[in-house]
Residue, then its C-alpha position, 0 to 999 in steps of 0.5 A: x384275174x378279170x377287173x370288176x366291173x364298178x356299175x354306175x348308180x342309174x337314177x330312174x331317168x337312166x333306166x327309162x332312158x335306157x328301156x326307150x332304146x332298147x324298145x326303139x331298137x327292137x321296133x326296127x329290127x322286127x320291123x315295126x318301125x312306124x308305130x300304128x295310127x291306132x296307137x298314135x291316136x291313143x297317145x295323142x289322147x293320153x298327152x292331152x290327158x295329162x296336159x288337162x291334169x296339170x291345168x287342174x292342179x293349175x287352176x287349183x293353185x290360183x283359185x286358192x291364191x286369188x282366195x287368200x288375196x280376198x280374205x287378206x283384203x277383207x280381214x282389213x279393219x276401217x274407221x269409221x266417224x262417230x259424231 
């Protein structure tokens, strides 16, 4: 009698991980090893994309901070001298 085999629960990571490989060594058996400048250029584009996507949640992030920094300031009561 053959032993089952148990398969291992894959996160995503591990089955992104595991599609990387086998498109990586597919590429160099069909000889397609160095990817295109056309598709390097698009790539380099699509990083930048992102990167500029994350600097906008950033800003977001810090422009709502220094927001609540001065409205807390400006909530403050003073006294104020009658005479």
């Amino acid at each position: 009698m053959a032993e089952l085999e148990v398969e291992k629960e894959m996160s995503w990571e591990d089955h992104l991980a595991a599609a990387i490989k086998a498109f990586r060594k597919e590429m160099k058996e069909t000889g397609l090893g160095v990817f295109p400048e056309e598709f390097k250029t698009h790539q380099r584009a699509a990083r930048r994309e992102v990167l500029l996507a994350w600097r906008s949640l950033l800003d977001a992030r810090i422009e709502k901070l220094e927001n609540a920094d001065k409205e807390k300031s400006a909530q403050k009561a003073t006294r104020i001298k009658v005479e």
